[in-house]
C-alpha positions as CSV (number, residue, x, y, z in Angstrom):
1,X,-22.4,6.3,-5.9
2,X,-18.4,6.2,-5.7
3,X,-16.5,3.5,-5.0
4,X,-14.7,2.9,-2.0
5,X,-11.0,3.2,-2.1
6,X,-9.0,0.1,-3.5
7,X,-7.4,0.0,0.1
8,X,-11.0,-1.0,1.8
9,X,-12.6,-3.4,0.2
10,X,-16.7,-3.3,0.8
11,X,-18.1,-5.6,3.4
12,X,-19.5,-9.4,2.2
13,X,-17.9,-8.7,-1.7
14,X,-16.1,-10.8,-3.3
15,X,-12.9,-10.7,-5.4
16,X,-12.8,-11.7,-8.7
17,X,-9.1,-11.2,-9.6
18,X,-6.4,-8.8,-8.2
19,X,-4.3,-6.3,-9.8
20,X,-0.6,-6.2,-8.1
21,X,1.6,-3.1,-9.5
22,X,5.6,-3.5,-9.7
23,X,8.3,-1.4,-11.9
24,X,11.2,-2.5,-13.4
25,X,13.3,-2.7,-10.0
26,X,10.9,-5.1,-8.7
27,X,9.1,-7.2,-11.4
28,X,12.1,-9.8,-11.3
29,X,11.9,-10.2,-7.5
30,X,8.3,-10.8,-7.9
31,X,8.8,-13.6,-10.6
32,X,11.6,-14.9,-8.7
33,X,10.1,-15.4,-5.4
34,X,6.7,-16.6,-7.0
35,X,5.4,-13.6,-4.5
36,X,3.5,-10.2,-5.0
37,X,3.4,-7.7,-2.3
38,X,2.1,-4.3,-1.9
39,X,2.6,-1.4,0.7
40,X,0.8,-2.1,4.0
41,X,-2.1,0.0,3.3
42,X,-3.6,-2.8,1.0
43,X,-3.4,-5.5,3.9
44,X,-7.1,-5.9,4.6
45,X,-8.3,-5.9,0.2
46,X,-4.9,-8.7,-0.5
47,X,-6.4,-10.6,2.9
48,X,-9.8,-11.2,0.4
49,X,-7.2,-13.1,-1.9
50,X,-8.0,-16.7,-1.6
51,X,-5.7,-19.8,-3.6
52,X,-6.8,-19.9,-7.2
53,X,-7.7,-16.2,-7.1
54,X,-6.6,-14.8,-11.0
55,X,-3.7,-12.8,-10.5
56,X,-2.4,-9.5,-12.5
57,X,1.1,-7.9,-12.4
58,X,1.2,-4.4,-13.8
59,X,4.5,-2.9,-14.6
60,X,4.3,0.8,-14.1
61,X,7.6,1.5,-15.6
62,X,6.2,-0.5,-19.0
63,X,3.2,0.3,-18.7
64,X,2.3,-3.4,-19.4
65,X,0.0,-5.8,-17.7
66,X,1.3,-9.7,-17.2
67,X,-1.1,-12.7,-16.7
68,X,-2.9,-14.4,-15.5
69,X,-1.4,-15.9,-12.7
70,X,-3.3,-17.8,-9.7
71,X,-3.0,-16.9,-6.1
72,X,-1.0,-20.5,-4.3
73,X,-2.1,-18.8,-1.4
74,X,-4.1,-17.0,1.0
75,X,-3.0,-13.4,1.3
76,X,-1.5,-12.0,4.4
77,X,1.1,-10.1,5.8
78,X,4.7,-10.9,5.5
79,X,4.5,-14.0,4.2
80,X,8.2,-13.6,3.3
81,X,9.8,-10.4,4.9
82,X,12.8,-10.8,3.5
83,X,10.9,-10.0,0.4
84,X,11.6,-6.2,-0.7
85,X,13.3,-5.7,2.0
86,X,13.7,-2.1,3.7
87,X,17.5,-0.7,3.8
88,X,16.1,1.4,6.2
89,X,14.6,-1.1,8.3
90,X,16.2,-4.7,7.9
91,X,14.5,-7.3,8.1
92,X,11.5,-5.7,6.9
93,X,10.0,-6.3,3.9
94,X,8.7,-3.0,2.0
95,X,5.8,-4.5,0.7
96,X,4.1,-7.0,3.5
97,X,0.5,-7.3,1.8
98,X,1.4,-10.2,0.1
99,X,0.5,-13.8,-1.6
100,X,2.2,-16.7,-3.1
101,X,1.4,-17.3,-6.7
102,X,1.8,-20.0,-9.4
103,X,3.0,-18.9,-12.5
């Protein structure tokens, strides 16, 4: 049996930890803002995030993964969109699956 995608999360499971990806351009913002986001495909798997969750940052540019960190929040959709925001589309953020986290 295959896994689902990472987007769609199975029916009734629970998360155990999520990993949030970044690169060099975007790692400090995360830090900064005490906020991971991810493109809006992953809104329904970050809305399974719940306070507390254990937290990952992967930096693709590194190729180095930074943790643990602990979700302050539920996960939603622009919970900041100023966050990331699109040049394209102000006031947007480009990452809107996100969650608060204590680092």
């Amino acid at each position: 049996k295959t896994l689902p995608p990472s987007e769609s999360l199975p029916r009734n499971e629970t998360v155990g930890g999520y990993i949030f990806v970044c690169n060099n351009d975007t790692m400090e913002e995360n830090l900064e803002r005490h906020l991971f986001g991810l493109p809006p495909r992953y809104r329904d798997s970050v809305r399974q995030i719940t306070p507390g969750l254990p937290l990952f940052l992967y930096n693709y540019s590194t190729h180095q993964l930074h943790g643990i960190y602990e979700a302050a929040s539920f996960g939603g959709s622009n919970i900041d969109p100023t966050a990331w925001e699109d040049k394209k589309n102000p006031g947007e953020s480009r990452f809107p699956a996100q969650v608060r986290v204590q680092t």
